[in-house]
PDB file of N, H, CA, C and O in Angstrom:
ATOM      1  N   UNK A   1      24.384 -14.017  28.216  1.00  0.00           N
ATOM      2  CA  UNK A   1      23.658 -12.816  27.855  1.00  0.00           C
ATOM      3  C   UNK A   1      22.355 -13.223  27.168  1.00  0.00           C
ATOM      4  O   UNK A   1      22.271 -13.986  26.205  1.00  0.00           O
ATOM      5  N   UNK A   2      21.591 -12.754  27.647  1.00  0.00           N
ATOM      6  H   UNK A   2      21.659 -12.135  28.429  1.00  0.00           H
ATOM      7  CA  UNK A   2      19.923 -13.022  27.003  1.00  0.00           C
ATOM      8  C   UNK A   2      19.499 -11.402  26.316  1.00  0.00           C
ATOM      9  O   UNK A   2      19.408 -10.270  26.792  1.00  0.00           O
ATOM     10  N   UNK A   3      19.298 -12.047  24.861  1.00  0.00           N
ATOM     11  H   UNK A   3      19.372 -12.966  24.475  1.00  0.00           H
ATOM     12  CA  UNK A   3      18.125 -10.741  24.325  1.00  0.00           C
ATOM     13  C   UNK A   3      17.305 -11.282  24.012  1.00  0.00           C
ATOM     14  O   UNK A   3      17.201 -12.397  23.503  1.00  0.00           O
ATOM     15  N   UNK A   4      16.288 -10.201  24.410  1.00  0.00           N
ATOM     16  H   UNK A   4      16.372  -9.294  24.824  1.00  0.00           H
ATOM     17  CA  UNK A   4      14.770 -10.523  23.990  1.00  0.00           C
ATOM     18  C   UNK A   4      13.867  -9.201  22.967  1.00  0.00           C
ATOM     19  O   UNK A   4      13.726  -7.984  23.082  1.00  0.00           O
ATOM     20  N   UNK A   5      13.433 -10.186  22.037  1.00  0.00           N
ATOM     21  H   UNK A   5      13.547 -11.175  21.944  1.00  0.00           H
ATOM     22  CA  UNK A   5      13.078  -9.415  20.860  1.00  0.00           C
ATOM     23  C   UNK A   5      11.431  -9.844  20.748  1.00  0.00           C
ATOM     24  O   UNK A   5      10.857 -10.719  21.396  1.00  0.00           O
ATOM     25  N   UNK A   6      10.963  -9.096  19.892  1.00  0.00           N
ATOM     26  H   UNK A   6      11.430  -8.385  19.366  1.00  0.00           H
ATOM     27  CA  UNK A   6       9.995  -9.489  19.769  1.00  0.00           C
ATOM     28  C   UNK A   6       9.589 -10.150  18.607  1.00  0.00           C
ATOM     29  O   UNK A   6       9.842  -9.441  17.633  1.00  0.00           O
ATOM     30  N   UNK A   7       8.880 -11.584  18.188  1.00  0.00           N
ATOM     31  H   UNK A   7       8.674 -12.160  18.979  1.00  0.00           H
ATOM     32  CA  UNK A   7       9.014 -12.458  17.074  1.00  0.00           C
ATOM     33  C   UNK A   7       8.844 -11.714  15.976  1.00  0.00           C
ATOM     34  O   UNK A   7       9.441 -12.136  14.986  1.00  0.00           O
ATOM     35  N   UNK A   8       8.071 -10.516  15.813  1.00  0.00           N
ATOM     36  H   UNK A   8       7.586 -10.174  16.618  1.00  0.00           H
ATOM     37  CA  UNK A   8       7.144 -10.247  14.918  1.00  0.00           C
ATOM     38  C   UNK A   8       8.562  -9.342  14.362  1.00  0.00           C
ATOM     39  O   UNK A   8       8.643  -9.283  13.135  1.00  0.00           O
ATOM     40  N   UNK A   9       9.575  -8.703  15.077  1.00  0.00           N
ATOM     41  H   UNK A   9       9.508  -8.750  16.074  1.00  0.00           H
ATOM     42  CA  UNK A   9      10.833  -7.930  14.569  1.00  0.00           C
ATOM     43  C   UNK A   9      11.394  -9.268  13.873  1.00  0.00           C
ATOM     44  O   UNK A   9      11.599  -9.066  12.677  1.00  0.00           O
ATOM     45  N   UNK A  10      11.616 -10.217  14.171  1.00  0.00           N
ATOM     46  H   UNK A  10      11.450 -10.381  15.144  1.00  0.00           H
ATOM     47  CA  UNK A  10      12.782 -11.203  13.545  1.00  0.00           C
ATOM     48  C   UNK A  10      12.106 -11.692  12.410  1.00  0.00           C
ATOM     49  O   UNK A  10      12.719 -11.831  11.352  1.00  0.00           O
ATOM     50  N   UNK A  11      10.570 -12.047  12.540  1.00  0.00           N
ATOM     51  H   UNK A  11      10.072 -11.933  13.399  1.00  0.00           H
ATOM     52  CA  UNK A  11      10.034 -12.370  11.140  1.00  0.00           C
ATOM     53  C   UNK A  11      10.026 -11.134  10.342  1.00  0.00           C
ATOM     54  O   UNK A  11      10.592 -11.268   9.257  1.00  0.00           O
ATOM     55  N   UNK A  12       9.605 -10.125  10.547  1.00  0.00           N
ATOM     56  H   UNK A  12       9.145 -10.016  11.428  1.00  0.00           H
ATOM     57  CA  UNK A  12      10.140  -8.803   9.744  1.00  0.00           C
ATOM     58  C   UNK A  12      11.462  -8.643   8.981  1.00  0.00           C
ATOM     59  O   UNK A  12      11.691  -8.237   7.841  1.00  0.00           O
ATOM     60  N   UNK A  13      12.327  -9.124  10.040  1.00  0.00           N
ATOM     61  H   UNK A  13      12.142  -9.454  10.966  1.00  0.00           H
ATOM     62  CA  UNK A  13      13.897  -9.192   9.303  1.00  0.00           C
ATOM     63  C   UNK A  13      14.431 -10.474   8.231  1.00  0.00           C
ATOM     64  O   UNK A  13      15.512 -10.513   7.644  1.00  0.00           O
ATOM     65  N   UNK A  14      13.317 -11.492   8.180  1.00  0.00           N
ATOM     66  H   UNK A  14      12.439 -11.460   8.658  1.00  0.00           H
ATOM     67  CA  UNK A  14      13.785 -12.460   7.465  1.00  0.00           C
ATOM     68  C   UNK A  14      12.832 -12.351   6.319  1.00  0.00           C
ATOM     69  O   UNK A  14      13.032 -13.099   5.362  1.00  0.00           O
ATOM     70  N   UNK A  15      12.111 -11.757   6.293  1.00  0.00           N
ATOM     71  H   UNK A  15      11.949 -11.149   7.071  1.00  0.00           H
ATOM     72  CA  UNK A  15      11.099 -11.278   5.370  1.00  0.00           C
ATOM     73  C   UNK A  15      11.823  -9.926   4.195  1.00  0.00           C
ATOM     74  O   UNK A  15      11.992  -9.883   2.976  1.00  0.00           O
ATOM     75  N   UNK A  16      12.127  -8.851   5.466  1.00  0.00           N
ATOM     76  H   UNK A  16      11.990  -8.885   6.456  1.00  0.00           H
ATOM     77  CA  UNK A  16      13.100  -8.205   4.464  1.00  0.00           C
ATOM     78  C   UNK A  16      14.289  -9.146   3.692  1.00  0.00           C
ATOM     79  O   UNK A  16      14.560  -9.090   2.492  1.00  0.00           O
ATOM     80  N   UNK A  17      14.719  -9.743   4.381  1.00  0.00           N
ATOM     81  H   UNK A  17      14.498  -9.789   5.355  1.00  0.00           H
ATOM     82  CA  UNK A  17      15.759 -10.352   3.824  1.00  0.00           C
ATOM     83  C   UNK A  17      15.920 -11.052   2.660  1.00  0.00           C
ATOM     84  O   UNK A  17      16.836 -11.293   1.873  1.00  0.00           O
ATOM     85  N   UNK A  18      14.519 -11.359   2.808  1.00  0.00           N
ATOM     86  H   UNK A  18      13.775 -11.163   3.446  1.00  0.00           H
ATOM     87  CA  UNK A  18      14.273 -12.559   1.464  1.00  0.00           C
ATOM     88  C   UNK A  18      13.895 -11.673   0.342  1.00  0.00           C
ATOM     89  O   UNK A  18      14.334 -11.791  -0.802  1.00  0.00           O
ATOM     90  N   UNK A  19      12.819 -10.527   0.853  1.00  0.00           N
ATOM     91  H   UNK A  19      12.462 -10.430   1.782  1.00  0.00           H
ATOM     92  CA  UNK A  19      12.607 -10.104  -0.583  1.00  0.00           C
ATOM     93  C   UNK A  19      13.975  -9.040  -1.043  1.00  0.00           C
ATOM     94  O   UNK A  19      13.966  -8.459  -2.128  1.00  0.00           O
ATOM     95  N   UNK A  20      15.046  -8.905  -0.114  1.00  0.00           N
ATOM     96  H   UNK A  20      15.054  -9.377   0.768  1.00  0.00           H
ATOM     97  CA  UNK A  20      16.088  -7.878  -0.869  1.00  0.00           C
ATOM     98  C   UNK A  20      17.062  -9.353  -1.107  1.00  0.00           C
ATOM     99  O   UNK A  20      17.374  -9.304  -2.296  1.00  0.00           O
ATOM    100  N   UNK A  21      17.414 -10.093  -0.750  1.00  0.00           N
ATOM    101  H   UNK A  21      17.161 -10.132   0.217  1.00  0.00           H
ATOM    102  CA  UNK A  21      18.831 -11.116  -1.718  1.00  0.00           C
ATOM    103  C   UNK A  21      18.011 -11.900  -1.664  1.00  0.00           C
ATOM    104  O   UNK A  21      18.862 -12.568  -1.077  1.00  0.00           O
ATOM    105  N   UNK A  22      17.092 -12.579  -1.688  1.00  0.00           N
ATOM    106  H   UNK A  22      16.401 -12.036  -2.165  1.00  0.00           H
ATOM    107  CA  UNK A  22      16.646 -14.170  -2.869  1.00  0.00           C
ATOM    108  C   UNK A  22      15.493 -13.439  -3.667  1.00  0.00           C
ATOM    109  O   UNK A  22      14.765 -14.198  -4.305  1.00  0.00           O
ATOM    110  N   UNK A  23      15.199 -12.049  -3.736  1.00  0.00           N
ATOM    111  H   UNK A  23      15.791 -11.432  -3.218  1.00  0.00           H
ATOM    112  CA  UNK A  23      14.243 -12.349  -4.719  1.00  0.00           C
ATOM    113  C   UNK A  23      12.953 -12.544  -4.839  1.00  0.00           C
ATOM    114  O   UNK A  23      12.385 -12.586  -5.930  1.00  0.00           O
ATOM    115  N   UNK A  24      12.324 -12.695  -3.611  1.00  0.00           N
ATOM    116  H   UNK A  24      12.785 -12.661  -2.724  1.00  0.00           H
ATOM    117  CA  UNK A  24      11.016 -13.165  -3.057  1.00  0.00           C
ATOM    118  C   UNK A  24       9.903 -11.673  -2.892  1.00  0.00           C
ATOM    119  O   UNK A  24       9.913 -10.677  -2.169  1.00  0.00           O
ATOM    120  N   UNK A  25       8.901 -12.256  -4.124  1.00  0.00           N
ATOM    121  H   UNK A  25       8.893 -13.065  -4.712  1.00  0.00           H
ATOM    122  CA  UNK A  25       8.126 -10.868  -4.303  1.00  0.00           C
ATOM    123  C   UNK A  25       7.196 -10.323  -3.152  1.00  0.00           C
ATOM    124  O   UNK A  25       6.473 -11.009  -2.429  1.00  0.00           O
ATOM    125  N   UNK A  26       7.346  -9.055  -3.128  1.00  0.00           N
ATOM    126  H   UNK A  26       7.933  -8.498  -3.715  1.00  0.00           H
ATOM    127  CA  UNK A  26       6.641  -8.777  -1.984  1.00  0.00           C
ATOM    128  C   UNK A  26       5.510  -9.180  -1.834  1.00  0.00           C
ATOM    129  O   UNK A  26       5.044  -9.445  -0.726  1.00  0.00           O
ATOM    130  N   UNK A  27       4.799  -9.306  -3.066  1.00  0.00           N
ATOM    131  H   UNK A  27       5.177  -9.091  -3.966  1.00  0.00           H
ATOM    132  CA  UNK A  27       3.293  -9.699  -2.871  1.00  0.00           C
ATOM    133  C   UNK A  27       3.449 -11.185  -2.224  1.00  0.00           C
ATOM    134  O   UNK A  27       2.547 -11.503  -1.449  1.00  0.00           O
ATOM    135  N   UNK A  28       4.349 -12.007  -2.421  1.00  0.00           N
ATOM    136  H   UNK A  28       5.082 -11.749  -3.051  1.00  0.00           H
ATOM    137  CA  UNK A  28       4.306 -13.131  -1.864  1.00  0.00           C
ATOM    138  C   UNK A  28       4.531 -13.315  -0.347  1.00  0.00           C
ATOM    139  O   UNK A  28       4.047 -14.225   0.326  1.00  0.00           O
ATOM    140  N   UNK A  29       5.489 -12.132   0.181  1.00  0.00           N
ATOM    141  H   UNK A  29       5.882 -11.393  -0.366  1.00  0.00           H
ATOM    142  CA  UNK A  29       5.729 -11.908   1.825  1.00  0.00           C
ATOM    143  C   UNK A  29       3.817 -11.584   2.302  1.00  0.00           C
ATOM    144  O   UNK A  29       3.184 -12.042   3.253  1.00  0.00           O
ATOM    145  N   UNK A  30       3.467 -10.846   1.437  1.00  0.00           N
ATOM    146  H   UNK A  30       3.982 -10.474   0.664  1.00  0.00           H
ATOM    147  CA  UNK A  30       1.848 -10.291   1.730  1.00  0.00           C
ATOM    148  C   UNK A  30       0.792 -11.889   2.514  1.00  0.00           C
ATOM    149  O   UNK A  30       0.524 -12.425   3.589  1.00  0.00           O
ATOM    150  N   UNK A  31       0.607 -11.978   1.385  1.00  0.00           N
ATOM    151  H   UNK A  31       0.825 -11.543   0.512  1.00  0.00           H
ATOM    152  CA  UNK A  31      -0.131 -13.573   1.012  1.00  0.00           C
ATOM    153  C   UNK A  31       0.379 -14.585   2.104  1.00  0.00           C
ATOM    154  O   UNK A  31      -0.443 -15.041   2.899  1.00  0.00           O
ATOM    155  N   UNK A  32       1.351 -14.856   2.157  1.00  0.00           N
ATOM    156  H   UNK A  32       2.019 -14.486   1.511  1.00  0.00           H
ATOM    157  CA  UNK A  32       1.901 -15.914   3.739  1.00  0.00           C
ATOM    158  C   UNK A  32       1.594 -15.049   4.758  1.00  0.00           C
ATOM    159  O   UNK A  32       0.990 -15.464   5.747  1.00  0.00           O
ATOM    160  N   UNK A  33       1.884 -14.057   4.665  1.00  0.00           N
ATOM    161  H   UNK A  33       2.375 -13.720   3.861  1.00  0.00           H
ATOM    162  CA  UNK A  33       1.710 -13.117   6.306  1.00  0.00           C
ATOM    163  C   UNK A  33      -0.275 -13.368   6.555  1.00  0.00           C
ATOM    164  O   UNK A  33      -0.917 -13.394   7.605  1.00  0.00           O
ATOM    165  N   UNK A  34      -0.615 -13.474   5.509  1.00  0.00           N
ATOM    166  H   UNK A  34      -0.094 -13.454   4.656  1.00  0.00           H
ATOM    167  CA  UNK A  34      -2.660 -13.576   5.320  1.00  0.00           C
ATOM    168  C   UNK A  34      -2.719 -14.839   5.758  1.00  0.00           C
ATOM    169  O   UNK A  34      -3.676 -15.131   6.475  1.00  0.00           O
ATOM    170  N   UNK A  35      -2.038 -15.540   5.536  1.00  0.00           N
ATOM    171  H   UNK A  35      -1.260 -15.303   4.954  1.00  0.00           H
ATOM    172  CA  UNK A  35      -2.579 -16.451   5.398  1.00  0.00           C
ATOM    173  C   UNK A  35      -2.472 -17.338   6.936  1.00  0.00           C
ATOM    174  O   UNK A  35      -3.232 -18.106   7.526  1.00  0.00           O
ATOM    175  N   UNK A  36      -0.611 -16.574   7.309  1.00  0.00           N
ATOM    176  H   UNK A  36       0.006 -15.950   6.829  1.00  0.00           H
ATOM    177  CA  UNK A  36      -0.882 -17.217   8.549  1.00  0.00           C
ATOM    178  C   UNK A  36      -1.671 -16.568   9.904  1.00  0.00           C
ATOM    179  O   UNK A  36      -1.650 -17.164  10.981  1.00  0.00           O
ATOM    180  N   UNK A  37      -2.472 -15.082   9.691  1.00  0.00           N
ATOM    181  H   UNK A  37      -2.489 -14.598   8.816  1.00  0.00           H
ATOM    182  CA  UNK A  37      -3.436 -15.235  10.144  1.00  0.00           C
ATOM    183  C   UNK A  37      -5.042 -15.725  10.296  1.00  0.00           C
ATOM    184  O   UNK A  37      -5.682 -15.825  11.343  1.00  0.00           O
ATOM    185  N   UNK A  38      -5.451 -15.977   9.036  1.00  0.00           N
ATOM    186  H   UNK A  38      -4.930 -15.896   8.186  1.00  0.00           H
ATOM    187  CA  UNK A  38      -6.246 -17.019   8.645  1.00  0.00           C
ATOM    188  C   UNK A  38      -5.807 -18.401   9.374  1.00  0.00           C
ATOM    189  O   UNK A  38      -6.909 -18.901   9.602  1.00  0.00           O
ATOM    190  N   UNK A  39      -5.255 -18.916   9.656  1.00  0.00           N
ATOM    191  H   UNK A  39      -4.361 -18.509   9.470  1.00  0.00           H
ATOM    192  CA  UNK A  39      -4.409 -20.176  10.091  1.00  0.00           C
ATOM    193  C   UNK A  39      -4.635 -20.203  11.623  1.00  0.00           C
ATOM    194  O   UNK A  39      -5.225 -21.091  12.240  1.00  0.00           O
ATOM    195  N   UNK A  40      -3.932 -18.811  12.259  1.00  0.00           N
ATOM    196  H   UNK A  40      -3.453 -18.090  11.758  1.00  0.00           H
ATOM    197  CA  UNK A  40      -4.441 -18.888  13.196  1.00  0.00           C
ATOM    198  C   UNK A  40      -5.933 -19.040  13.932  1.00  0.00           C
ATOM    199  O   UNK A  40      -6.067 -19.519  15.058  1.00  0.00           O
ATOM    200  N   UNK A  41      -6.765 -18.668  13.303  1.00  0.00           N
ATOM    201  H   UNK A  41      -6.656 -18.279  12.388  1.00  0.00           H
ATOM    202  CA  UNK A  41      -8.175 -18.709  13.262  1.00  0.00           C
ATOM    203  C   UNK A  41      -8.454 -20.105  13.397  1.00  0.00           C
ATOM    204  O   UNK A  41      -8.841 -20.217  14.560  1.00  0.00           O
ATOM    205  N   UNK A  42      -8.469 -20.935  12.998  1.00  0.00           N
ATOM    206  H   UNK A  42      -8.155 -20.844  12.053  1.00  0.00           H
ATOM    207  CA  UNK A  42      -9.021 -22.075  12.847  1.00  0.00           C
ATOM    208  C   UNK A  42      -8.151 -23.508  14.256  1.00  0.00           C
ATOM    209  O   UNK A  42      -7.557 -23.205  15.291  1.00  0.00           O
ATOM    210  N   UNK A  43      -8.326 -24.458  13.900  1.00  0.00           N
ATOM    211  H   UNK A  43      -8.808 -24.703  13.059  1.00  0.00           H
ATOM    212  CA  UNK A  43      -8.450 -25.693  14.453  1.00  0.00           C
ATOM    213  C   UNK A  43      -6.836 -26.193  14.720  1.00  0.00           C
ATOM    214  O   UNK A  43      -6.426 -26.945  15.604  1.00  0.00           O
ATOM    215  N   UNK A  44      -6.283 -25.699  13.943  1.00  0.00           N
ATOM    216  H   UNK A  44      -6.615 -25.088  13.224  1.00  0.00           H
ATOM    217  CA  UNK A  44      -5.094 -26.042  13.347  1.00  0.00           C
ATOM    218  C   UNK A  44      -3.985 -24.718  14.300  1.00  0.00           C
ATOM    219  O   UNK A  44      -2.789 -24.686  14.010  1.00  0.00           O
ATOM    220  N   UNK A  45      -4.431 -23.927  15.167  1.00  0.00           N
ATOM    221  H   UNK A  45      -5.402 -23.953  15.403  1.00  0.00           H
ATOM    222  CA  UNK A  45      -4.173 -23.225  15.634  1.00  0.00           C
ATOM    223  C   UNK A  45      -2.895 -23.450  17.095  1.00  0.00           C
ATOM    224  O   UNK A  45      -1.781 -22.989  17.343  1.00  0.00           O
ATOM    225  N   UNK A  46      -3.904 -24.476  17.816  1.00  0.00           N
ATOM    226  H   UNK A  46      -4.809 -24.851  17.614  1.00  0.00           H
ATOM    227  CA  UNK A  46      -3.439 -24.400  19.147  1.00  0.00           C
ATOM    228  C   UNK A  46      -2.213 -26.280  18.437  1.00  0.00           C
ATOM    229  O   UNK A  46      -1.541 -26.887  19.271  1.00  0.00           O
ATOM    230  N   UNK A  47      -2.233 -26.543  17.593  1.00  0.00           N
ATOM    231  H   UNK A  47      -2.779 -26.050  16.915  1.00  0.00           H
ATOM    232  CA  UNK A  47      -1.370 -27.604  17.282  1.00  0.00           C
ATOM    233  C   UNK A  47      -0.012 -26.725  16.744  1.00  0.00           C
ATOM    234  O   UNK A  47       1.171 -27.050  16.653  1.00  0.00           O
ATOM    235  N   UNK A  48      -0.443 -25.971  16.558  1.00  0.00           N
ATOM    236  H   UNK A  48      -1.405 -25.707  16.632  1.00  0.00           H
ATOM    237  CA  UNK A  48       0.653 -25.433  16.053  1.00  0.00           C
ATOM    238  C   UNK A  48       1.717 -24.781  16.884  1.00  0.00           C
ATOM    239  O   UNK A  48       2.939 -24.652  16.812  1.00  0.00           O
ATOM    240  N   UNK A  49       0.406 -24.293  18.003  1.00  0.00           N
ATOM    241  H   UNK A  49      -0.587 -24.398  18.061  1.00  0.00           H
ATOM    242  CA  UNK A  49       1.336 -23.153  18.900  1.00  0.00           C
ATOM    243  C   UNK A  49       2.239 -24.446  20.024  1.00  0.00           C
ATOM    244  O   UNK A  49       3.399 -24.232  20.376  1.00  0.00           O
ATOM    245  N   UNK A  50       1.795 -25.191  20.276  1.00  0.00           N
ATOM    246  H   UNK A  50       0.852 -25.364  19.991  1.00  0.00           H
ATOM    247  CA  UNK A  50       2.156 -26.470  21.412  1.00  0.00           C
ATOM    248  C   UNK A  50       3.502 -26.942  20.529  1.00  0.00           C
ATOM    249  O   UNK A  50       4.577 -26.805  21.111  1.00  0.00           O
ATOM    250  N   UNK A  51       3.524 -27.460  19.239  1.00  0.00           N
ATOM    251  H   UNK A  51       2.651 -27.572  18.766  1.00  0.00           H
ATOM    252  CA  UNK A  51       4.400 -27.828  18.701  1.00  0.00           C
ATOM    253  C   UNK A  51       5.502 -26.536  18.332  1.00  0.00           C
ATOM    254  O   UNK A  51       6.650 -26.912  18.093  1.00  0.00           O
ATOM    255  N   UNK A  52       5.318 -25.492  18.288  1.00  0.00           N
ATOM    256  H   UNK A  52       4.386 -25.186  18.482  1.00  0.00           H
ATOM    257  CA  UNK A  52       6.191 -24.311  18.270  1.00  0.00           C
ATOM    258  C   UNK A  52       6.878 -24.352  19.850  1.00  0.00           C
ATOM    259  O   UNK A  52       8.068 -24.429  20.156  1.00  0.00           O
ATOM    260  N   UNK A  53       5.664 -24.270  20.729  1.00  0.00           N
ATOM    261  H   UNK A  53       4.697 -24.208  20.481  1.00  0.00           H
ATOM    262  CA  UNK A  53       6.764 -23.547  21.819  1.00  0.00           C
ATOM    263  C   UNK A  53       7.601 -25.377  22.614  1.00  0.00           C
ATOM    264  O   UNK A  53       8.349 -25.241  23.582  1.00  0.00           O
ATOM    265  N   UNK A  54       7.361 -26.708  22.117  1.00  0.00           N
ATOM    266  H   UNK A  54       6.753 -26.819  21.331  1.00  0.00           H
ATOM    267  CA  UNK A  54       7.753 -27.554  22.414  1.00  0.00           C
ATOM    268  C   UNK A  54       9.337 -27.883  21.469  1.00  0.00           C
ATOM    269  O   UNK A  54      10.136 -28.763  21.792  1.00  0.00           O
ATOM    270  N   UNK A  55       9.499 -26.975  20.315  1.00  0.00           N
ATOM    271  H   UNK A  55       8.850 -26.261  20.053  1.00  0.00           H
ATOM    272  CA  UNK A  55      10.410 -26.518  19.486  1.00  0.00           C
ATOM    273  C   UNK A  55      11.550 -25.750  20.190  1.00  0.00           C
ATOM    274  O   UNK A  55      12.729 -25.990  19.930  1.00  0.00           O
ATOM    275  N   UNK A  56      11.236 -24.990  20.925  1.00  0.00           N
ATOM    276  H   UNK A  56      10.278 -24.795  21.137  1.00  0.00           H
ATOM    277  CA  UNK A  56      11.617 -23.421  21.437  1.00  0.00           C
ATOM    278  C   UNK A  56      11.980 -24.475  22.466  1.00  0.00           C
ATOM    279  O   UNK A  56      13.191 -24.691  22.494  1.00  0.00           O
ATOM    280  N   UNK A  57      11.408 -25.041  23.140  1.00  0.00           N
ATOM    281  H   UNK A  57      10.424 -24.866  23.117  1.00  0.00           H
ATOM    282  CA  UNK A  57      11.897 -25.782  24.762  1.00  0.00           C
ATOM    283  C   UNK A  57      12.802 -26.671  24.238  1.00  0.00           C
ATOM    284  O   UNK A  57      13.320 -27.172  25.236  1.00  0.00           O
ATOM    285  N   UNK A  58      13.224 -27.088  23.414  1.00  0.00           N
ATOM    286  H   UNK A  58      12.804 -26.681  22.603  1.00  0.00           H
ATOM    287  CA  UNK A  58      13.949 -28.626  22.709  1.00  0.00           C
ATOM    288  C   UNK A  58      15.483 -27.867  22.585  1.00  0.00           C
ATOM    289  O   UNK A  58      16.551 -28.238  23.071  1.00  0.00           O
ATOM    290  N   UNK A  59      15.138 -26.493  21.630  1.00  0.00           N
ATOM    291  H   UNK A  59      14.270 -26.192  21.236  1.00  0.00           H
ATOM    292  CA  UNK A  59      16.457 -26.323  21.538  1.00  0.00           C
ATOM    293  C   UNK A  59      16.758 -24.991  22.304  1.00  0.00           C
ATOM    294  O   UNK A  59      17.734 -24.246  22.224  1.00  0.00           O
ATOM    295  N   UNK A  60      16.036 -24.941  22.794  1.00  0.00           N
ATOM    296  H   UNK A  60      15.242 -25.547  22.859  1.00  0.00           H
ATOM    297  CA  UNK A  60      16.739 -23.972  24.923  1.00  0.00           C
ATOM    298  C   UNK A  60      17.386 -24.980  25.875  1.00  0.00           C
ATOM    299  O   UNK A  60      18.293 -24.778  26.682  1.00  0.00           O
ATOM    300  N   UNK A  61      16.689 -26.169  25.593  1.00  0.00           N
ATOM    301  H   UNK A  61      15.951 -26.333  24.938  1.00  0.00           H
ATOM    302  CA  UNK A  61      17.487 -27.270  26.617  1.00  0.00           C
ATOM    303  C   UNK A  61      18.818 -27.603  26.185  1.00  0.00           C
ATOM    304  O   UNK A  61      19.647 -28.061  26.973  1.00  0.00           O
ATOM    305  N   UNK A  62      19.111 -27.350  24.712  1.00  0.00           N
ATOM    306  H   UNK A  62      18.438 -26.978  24.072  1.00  0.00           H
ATOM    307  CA  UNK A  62      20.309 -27.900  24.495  1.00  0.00           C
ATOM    308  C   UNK A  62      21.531 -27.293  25.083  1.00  0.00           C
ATOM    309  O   UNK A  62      21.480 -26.080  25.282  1.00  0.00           O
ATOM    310  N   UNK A  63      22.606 -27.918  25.389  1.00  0.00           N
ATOM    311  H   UNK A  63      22.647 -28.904  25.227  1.00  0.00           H
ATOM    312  CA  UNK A  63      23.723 -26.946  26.389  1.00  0.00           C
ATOM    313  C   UNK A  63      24.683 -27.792  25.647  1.00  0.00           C
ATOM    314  O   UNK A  63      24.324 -28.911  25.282  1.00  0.00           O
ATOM    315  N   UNK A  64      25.661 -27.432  25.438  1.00  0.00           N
ATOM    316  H   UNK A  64      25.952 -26.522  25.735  1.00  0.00           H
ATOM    317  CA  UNK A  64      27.306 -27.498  24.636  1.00  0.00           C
ATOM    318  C   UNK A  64      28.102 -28.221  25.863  1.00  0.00           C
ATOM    319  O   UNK A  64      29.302 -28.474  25.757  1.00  0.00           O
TER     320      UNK A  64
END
């Protein structure tokens, strides 16, 4: 069975998550969410995305 979500729902949900049981101030969910669009902007961008979706392919290949 395959679901498909969209990233921006699952980072939403781990975001809620953190600031309702660990504690993590919202202003601080704010500030990382800024920042990693700032991030994207720059140089540091397309290294990131290659090493993400080479992440995503590493552990899709894995089979039990």
């Amino acid at each position: 069975m395959t679901v498909s979500l969209p990233l921006v729902v699952i980072l939403g949900l781990i975001a809620w998550g953190a600031v309702r049981f660990l504690g993590v101030r919202p202003w601080l969910v704010v500030v990382i969410a800024l920042f990693g669009f700032y991030l994207a902007d720059t140089v540091a961008a397309p290294v990131i995305d290659s090493g993400t979706r080479s992440g995503v392919e590493i552990i899709n290949d894995q089979h039990d």
